[in-house]
N, C-alpha and C positions, 0 to 999 in steps of 0.2 A: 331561379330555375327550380320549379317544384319534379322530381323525377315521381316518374308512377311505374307500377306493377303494369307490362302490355297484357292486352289480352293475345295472347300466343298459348295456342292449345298444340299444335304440331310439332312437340319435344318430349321428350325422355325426362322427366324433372330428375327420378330417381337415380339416375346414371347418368347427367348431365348429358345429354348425347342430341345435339339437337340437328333435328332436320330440319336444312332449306324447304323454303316454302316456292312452287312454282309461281312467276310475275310479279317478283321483290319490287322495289325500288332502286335505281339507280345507288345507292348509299350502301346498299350491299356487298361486305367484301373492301370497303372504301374506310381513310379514315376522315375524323370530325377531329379536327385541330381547333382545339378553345382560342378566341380571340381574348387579350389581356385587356381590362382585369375581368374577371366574371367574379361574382359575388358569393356564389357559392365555394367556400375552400374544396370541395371533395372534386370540382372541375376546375379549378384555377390551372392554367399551364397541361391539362392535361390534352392526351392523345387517344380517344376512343374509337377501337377496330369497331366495325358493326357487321355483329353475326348474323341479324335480320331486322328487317324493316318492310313494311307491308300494312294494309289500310287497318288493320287493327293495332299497331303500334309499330315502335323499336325497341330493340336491344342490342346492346353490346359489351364491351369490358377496357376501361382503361386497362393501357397499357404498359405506360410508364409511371406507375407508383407501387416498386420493389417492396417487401415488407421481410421482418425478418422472423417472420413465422417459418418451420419447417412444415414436412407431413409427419405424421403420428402411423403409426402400424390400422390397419393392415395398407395402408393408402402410400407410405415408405417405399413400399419396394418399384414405386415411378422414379425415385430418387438417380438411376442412374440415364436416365432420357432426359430429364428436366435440361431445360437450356441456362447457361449461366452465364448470369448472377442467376443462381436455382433460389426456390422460395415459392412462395406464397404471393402473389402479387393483388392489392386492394382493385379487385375489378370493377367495385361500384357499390353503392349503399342501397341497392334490392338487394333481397333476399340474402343478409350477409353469414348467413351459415351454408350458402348452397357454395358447391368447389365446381369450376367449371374449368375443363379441360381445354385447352387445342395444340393440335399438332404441325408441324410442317413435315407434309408427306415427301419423299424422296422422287416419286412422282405424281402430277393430278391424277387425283380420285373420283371417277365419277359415280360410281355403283354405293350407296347404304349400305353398311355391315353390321353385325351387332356391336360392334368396336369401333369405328369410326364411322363420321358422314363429313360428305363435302360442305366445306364454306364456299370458299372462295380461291382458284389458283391451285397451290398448294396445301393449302391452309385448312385443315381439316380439325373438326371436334373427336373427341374421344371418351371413353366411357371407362368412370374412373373405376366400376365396381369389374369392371374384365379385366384377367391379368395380362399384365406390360406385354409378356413375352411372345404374346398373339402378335403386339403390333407391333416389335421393337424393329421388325426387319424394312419394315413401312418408313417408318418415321425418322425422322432427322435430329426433331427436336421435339420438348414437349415443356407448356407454360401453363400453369397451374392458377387460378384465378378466383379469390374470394367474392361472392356476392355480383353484381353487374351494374350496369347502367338502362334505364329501361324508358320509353316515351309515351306515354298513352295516343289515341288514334290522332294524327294530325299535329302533335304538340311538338316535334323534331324540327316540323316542317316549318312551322313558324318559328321556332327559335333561330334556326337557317335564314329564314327570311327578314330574321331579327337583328343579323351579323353579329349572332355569337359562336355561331361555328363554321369553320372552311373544311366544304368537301374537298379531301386531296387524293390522290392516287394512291394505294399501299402497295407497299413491296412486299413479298414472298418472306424476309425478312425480319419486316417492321414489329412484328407481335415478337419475336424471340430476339431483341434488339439485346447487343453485352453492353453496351451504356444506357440503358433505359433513363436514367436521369436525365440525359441529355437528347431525350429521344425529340422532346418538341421543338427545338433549334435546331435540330437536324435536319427533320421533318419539311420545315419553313424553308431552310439556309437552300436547302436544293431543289427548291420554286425558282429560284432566282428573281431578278425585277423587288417590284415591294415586298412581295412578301419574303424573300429573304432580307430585305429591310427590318419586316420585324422581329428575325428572330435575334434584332441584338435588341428590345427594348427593355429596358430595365424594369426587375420586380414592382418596382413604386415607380407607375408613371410619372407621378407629381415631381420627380427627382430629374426626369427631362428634361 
């Protein structure tokens, strides 16, 4: 799995702050649950939200791989919104110095602000260089996100079509998960049918 930088020009780089693009694709808002084993360790078992996806690429951010990085000043003072397990979560191996924010709003947002824009549902981005206390009344929660996951034009879609990823449904939830370790058996287990068949397969298929 080679990830690439999308071309996505309709975001905020400096303030993490990204606007939906009108006429996404269905993936949007949605997640991509890795099929076992993928080859790459940075996606093995992993659970990636997708913030956008659109004929010039994708992006998104796993989900479940907590790290135990804090924030440093002045970017600290999110520290009491963070959802817990609070941290630093390994979003992806783009751009792994950018911090990408999202919030779960208290209710859907439809309207762009200089502080947040809608994802998906509830599920809004946030702009880490604005103080908290613009959006703390907003927000529920907030998940903090090293670097991303990204797809160049077309390369999602075939990997989809490759069966290494299952689009599933996300929950309002599923990004501020308190067992994010356990988030991709969960994820599975309440498919029912097969695919919660697989969320018992062991680490080493070969062990089957």
């Amino acid at each position: 799995m080679v990830m690439q930088q999308p071309n996505v020009t309709n975001h905020r780089r400096a303030g993490t702050l990204w606007v939906m693009i009108p006429g996404a694709s269905q993936t949007k808002g949605r997640l991509l649950v890795a099929t076992p084993p993928l080859e790459d360790p940075n996606f093995d078992r992993s659970v990636v939200f997708v913030i956008e996806h659109h004929a010039d690429g994708a992006l998104g951010v796993v989900i479940n791989r907590p790290s135990d990085e804090g924030l440093d000043e002045p970017l600290d003072r999110w520290d009491d919104l963070q959802a817990d397990p609070a941290g630093v979560y390994q979003g992806g191996p783009v751009e792994p110095d950018a911090l990408i924010a999202l919030g779960l709003a208290k209710q859907p947002i439809s309207e762009v602000s200089d502080e947040i824009a809608p994802v998906s549902g509830r599920v809004v981005s946030a702009d880490l260089t604005t103080d908290p206390a613009f959006v703390a009344g907003l927000l529920d929660a907030v998940r903090i996100f090293r670097g991303y996951a990204g797809w160049g034009p077309g390369q999602l879609e075939d990997e989809i079509d490759a069966g290494a990823w299952l689009v599933l449904d996300a929950r309002p939830d599923d990004v501020f998960a308190d067992e994010p370790d356990e988030l991709w058996r969960s994820v599975l287990r309440r498919q029912g049918g097969r695919l919660a068949w697989l969320a018992t397969a062991p680490d080493d298929l070969s062990a089957n």
